[in-house]
C-alpha positions in Angstrom: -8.0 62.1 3.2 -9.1 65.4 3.4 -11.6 65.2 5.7 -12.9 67.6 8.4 -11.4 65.7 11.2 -8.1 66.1 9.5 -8.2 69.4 9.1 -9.1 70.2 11.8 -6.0 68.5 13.4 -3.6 70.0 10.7 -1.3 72.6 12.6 -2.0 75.9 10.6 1.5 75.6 8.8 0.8 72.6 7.6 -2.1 74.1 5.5 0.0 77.0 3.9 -0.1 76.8 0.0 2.7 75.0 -1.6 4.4 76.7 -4.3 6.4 73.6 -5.4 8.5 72.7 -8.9 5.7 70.3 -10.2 7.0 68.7 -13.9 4.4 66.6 -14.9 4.3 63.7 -17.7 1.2 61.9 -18.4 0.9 58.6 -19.6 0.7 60.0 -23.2 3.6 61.5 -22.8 3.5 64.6 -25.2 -0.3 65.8 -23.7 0.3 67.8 -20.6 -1.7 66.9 -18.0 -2.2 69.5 -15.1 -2.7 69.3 -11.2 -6.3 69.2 -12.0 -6.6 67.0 -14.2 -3.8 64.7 -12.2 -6.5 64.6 -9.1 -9.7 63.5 -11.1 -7.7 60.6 -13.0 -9.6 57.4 -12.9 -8.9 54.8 -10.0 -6.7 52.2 -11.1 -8.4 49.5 -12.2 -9.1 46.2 -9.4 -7.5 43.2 -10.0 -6.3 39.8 -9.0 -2.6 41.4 -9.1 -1.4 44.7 -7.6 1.5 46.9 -8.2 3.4 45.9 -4.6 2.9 41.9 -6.4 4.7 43.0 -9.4 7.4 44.7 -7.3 7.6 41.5 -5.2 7.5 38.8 -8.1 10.6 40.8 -9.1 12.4 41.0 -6.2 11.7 44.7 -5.3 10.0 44.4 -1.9 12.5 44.0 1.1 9.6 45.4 3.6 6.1 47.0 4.1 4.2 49.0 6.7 1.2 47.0 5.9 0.4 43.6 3.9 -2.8 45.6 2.7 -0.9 47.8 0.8 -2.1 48.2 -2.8 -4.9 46.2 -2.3 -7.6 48.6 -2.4 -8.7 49.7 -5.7 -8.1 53.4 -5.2 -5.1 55.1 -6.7 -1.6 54.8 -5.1 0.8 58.4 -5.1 3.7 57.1 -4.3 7.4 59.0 -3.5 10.6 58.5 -3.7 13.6 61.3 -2.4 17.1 62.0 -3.9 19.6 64.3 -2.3 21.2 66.5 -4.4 24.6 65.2 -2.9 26.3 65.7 -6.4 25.1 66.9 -10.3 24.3 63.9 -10.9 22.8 60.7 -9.5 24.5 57.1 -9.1 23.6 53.8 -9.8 22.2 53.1 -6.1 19.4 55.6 -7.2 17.8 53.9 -10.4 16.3 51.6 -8.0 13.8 54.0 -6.7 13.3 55.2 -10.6 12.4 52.0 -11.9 10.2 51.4 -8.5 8.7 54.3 -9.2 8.4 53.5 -12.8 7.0 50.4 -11.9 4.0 52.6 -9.8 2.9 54.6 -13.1 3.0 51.6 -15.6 0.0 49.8 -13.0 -1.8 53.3 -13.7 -0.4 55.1 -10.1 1.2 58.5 -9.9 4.7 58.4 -9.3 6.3 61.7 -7.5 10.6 62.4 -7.1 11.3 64.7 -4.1 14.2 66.2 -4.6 15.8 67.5 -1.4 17.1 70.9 -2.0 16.1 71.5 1.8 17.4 68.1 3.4 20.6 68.0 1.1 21.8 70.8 3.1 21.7 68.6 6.1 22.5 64.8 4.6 21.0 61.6 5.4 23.0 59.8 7.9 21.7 56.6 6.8 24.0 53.8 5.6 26.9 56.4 6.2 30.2 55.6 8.9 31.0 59.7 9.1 28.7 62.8 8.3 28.6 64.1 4.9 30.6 67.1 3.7 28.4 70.4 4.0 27.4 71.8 0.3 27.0 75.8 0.5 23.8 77.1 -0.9 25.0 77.5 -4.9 26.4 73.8 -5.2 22.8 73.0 -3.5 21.1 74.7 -5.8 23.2 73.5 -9.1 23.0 69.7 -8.0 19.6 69.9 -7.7 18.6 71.9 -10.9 20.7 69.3 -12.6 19.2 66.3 -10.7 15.9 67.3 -11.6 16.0 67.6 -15.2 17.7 63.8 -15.0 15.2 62.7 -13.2 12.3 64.0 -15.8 14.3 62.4 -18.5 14.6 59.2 -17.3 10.8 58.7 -15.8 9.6 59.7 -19.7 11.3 57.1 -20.9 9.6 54.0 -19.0 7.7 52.2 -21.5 4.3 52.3 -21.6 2.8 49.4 -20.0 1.3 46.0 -21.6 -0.5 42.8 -21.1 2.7 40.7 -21.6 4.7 42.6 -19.1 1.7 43.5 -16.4 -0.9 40.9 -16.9 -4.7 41.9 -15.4 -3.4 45.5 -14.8 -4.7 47.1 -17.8 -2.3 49.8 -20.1 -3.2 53.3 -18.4 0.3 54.7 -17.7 0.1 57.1 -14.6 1.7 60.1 -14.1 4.3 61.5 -12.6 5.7 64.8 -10.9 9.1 66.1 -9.4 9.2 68.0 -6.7 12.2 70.1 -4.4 11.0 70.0 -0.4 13.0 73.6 -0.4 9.8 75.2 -1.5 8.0 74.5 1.8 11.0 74.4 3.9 12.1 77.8 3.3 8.7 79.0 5.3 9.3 77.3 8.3 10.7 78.5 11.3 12.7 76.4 13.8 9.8 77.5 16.8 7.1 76.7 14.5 9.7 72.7 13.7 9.7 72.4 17.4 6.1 73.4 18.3 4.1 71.4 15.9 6.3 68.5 14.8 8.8 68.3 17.7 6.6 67.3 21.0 5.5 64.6 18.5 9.0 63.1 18.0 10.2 60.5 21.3 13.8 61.1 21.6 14.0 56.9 22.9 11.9 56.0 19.3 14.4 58.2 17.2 17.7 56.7 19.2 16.3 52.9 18.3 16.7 53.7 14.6 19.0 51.4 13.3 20.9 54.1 11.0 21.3 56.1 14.7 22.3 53.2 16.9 25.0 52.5 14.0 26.5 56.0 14.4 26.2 56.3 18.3 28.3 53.2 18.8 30.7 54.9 16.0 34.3 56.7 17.2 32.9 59.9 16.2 29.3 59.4 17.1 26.5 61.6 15.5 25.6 65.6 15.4 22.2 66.9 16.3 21.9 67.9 12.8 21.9 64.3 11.3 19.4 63.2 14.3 17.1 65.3 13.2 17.1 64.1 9.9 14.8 61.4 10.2 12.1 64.2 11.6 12.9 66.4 8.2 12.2 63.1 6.3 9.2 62.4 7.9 7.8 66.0 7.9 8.1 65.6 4.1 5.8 62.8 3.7 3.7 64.4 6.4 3.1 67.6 4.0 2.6 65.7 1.1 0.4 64.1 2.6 -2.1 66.6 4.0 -1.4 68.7 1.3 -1.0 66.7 -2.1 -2.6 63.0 -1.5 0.9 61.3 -1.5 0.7 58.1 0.7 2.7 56.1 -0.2 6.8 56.5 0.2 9.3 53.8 -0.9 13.0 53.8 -0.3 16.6 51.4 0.0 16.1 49.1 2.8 18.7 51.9 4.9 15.8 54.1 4.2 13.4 52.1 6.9 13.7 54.0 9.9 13.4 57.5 8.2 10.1 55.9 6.0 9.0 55.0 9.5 9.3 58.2 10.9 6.8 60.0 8.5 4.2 57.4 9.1 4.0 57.8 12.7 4.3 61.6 12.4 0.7 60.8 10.3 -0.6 59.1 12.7 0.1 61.2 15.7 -0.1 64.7 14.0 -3.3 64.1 11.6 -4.7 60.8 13.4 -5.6 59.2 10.5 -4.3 55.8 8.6 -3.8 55.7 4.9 0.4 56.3 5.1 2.1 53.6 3.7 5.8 52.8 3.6 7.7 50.0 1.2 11.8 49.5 0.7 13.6 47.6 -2.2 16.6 45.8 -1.3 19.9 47.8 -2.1 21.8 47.2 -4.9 24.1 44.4 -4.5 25.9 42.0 -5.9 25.5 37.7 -5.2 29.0 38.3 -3.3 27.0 41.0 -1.2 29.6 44.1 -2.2 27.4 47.1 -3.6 26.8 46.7 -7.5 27.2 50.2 -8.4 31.0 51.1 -7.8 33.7 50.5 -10.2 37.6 51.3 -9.8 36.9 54.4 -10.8 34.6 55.6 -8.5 30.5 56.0 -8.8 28.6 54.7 -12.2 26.8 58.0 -12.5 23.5 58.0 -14.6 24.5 61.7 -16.1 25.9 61.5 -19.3 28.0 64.6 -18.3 29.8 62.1 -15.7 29.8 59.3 -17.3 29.5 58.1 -20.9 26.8 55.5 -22.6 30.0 53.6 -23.7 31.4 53.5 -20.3 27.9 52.8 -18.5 26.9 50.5 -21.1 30.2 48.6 -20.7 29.8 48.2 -16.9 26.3 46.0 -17.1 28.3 44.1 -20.0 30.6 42.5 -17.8 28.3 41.9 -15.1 29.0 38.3 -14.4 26.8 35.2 -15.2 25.7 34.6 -11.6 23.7 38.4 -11.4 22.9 39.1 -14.7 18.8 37.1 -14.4 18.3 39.0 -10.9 19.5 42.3 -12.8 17.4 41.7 -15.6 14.5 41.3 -12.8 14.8 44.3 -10.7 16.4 47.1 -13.2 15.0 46.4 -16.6 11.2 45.9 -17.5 11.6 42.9 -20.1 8.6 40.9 -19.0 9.4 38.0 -16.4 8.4 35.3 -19.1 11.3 36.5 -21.3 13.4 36.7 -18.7 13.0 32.8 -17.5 13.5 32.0 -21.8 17.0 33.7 -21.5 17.8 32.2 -18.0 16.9 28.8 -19.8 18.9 30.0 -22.8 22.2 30.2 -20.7 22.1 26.6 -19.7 21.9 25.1 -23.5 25.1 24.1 -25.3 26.3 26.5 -28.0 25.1 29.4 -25.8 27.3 32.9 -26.8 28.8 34.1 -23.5 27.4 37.9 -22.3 24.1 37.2 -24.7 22.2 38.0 -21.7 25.0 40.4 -20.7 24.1 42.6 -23.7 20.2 42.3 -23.3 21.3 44.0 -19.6 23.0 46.5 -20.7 20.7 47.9 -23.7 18.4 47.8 -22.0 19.4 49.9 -18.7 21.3 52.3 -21.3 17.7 52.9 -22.8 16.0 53.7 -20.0 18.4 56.1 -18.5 20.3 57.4 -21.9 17.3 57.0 -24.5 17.9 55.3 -28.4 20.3 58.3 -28.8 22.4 57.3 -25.9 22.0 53.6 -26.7 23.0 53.8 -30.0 26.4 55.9 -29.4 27.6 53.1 -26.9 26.9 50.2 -29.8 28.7 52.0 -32.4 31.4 52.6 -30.0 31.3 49.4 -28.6 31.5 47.6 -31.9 33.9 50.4 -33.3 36.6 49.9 -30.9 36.4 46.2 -30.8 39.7 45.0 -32.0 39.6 43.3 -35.5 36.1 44.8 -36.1 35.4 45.9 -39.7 33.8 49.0 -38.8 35.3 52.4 -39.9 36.9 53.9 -37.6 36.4 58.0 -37.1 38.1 60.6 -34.5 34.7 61.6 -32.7 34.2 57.7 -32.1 37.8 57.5 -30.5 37.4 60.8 -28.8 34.6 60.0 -27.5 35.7 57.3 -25.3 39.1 59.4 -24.4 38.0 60.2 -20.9 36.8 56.7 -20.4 39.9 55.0 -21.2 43.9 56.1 -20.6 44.7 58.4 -23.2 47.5 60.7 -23.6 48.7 63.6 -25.7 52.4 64.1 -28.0 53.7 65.8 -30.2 52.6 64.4 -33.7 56.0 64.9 -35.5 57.5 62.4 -32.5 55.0 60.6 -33.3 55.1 59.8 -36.6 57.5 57.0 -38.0 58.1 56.3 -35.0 58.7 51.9 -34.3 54.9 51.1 -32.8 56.9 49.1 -30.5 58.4 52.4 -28.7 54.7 54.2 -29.0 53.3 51.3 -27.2 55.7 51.2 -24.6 56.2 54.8 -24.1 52.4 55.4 -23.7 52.1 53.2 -20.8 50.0 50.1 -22.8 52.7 47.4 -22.0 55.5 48.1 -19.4 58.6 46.9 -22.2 59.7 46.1 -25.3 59.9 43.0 -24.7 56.1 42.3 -23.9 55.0 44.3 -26.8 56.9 41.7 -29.6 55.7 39.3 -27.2 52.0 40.2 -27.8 52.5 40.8 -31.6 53.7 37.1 -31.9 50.5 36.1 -30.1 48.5 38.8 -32.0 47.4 40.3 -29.7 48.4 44.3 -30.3 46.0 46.3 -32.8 46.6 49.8 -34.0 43.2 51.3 -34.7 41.4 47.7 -34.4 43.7 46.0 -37.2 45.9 43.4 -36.0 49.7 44.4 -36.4 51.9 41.3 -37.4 55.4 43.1 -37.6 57.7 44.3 -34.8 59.3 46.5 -37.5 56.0 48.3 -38.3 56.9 52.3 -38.1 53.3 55.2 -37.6 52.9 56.1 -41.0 50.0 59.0 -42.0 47.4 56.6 -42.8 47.9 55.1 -39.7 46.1 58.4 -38.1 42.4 58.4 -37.8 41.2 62.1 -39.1 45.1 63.6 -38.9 44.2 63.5 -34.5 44.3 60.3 -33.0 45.4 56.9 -32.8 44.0 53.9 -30.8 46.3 51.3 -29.2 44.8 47.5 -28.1 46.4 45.2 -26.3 43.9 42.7 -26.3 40.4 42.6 -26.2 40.0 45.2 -23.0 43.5 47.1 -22.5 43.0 50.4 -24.8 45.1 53.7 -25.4 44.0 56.4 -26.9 46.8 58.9 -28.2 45.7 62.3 -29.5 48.2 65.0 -31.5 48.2 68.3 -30.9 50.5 71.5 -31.6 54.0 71.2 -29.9 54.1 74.9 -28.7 50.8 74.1 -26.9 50.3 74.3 -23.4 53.2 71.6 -23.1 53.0 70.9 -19.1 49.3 69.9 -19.7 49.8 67.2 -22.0 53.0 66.3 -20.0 51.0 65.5 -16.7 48.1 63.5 -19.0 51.0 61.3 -20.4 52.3 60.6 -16.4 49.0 59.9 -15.1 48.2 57.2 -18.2 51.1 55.7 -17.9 50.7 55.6 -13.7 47.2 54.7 -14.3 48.1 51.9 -16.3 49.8 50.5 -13.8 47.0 50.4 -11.5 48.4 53.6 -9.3 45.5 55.9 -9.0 46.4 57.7 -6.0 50.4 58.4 -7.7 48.8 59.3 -10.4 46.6 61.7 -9.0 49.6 63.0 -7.1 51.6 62.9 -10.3 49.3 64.9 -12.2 49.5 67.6 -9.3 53.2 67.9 -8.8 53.8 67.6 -12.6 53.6 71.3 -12.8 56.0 72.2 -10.4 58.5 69.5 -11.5 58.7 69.8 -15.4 57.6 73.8 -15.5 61.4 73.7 -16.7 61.0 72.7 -19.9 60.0 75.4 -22.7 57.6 74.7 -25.7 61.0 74.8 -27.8 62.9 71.8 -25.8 60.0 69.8 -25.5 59.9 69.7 -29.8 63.0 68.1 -29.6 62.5 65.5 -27.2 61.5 62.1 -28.7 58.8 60.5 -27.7 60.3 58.3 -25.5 62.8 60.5 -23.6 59.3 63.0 -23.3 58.0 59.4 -21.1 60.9 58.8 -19.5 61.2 62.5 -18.1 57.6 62.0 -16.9 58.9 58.7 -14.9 61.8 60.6 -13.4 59.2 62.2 -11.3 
């Protein structure tokens, strides 16, 4: 690759040292392995398999540049980018880290490009309008963030076996992580335009499906987002020349920009050896994206989302997914896979078995044991009738991933449980509440509540702070207690947006929770104490 010839045709910028953020994780895990040492690895091994037929067999290969690719014995370097669009990355990205997990367990180096250069300018691909602009400290804070997630996640692919990779031997490659800014920030716009840009045809970029897309949109495209694919391709192109990377893989909306660096390769180096491969995007049999819930993105940050939560999203995935999930995000080897495919058609089979295999095992791989094991206990602990002991971090815990609300605990306390339940927002009357005892169907802190005269006793509050409300198996509340002179408007505007929430409102209750303020600022610390619980609810409706 780095021959004479090429150098020769390398513009001088292209040859400028890097100075790039290179984490690096070898397949030992706790031995460092430096650049060095990364460049004299051993060729992967030949054999009748190759990494792109392990993607394949499991569903992630949508295209190639070349049906050669992977076929020669030498090592693969193969990357994958990520915009630092927000702190943390989504669902739609753990494709490209398990692809590129997939590259290190067949012995390759795997590389993440973070794009603290390009997320300034945002990928227009798969995208009806541009993005919003992030300024320079938002840039700079998404990416920090993304990176470290990024390092955790890749660290925790497990180390590769005969079972799961047959005739690919067990040398787990390495991998690295690395922000495009650090070249970027050397190169002028002349130099873009003088070495790169007489390269680019302006009718080749147009043809781009994620261009033609936006030109035949209402409001079309900005020069900035045209360019993108050249920024794109310009990455591979430096990697390239400069770090043996030659292989980049992407979402199938990801083609044209993949493209794009390969032909820069070949025009501006005039060599072969680039290679390009997409996975299919994350979807779902009824061909809506797997990856959005009600609530908005299923984040991969713990910060944004919680193991319980995340966990609980690949536990209801439904029957007709859950074997091509299993495929293409987990690495349970494909022999195990077809035994619990086989296992769903057998009488006396347990509904979600396969469900929960899904879901542990994603959570691993992107939350670690630690993270795994917080959304079991949690999901056993607030499963209604369950034995298990319940405790206030548990419920708190989950308080931000289920409707919760705040009162005074004095209002609350012997109190009728049919009012709480009502005036919390869990069931819409009275009426419904006896109606669900009868059925047993209401639990106060997972035991099943057989009374409509039952009053909140003491005992009845987990730790002296909280109290969780089931109406059923899925339909949770989660009330916490706090001082009645406390910041009262606060807890006031939580209450209204449960309740709103509740009732399947999200953009009242977001409106709610802002106007709250303004609304109730009239009553003081002392009048809300003597409010009861239900007139504090019913003030909250009145707006």
């Amino acid at each position: 690759m780095a021959s004479a010839a090429m150098a020769a045709a390398s513009p001088a910028f292209l040859r400028r040292p890097h100075r790039c953020l290179l984490l690096l994780r070898h397949c030992q895990r706790r031995r460092p392995l430096s650049a060095s040492a990364s460049a004299a690895a051993p060729p992967a091994a030949a054999s009748t398999a190759t990494v792109v037929d392990v993607l394949r067999e499991r569903g992630l290969v949508e295209a190639t540049t070349s049906e050669t690719l992977g076929s020669s014995p030498r090592e693969l370097k193969a990357y994958c980018g990520f915009d630092p669009t927000a702190e943390s990355l989504h669902l739609g990205n753990l494709l490209g880290l398990v692809a590129l997990s997939w590259f290190r367990r067949c012995g390759h180096t795997a590389v993440a490009l973070v794009g603290g250069a390009t997320g300034r300018v945002g990928d227009p691909s798969g995208k009806s309008a541009e993005r919003p602009e992030l300024d320079l400290a938002a840039v700079e804070t998404n990416s920090d963030a993304i990176k470290s997630l990024i390092a955790q996640i890749l660290d925790r692919a497990p180390q590769p076996s005969s079972q799961s990779i047959p005739n690919l031997g067990d040398r787990m490659g390495p991998f690295e992580i690395l922000d495009n800014y650090n070249w970027w920030k050397d190169i002028t716009l002349l130099d873009f335009l003088k070495e790169v840009g007489r390269f680019a045809r302006v009718g080749t970029m147009i043809a781009k499906e994620s261009v033609k897309k936006r030109l035949m949109s209402e409001d079309g495209m900005s020069y900035t987002e045209f360019t993108y694919q050249l920024l794109q391709g310009y990455d591979f192109l430096y990697m390239f020349r400069n770090m043996g990377v030659n292989v980049q893989i992407g979402g199938s909306d990801q083609w044209g920009n993949i493209t794009a660096g390969t032909e820069l390769i070949r025009k501006i180096l005039q060599v072969e050896g680039a290679h390009g491969l997409t996975f299919p995007l994350l979807l779902k049999s009824d061909g809506t994206k797997f990856g959005k819930s009600e609530d908005g993105a299923i984040w991969l940050s713990a910060k944004m989302l919680s193991p319980y939560k995340f966990y609980q999203y690949f536990y209801s995935v439904p029957d007709v997914d859950v074997i091509r999930f299993m495929k293409i995000l987990t690495f349970v080897s494909l022999d195990e896979i077809q035994e619990l495919e086989d296992s769903m058609k057998k009488p006396g089979y347990v509904p979600n078995t396969v469900q929960r295999r899904l879901a542990e095992e994603v959570t691993r791989f992107v939350h670690g044991d630690e993270g795994l094991e917080e959304a079991l206990k949690a999901t056993e602990a607030l499963r209604p009738g369950a034995q298990t002991q319940l405790d206030s971090q548990t419920i708190e815990g989950i308080a931000d991933d289920v409707p919760s609300c705040s009162l005074p605990y004095d209002q609350v306390l012997r109190s009728p449980l049919v009012d709480i339940a009502v005036s919390t927002g869990l069931l819409a009357s009275k009426s419904a509440v006896r109606r669900l005892i009868k059925q047993g169907g209401l639990y106060l802190n997972n035991i099943r509540i057989d009374s409509e005269d039952k009053l909140v006793e003491e005992g009845d509050v987990v730790d002296g702070k909280v109290l969780l409300l089931s109406a059923g198996k899925k339909n949770k509340m989660v009330e916490e207690f706090a001082d009645p002179a406390a910041s009262h408007d606060g807890r006031i505007a939580r209450t209204g947006r449960a309740i709103l929430e509740r009732r399947g409102s999200k953009q009242k209750a977001k409106e709610h929770h802002s106007d709250n303020r303004q609304n109730l600022n009239s009553i003081s610390p002392k009048n809300l104490v003597t409010l009861s619980t239900v007139d504090l609810c019913h003030q909250v409706h009145l707006y």
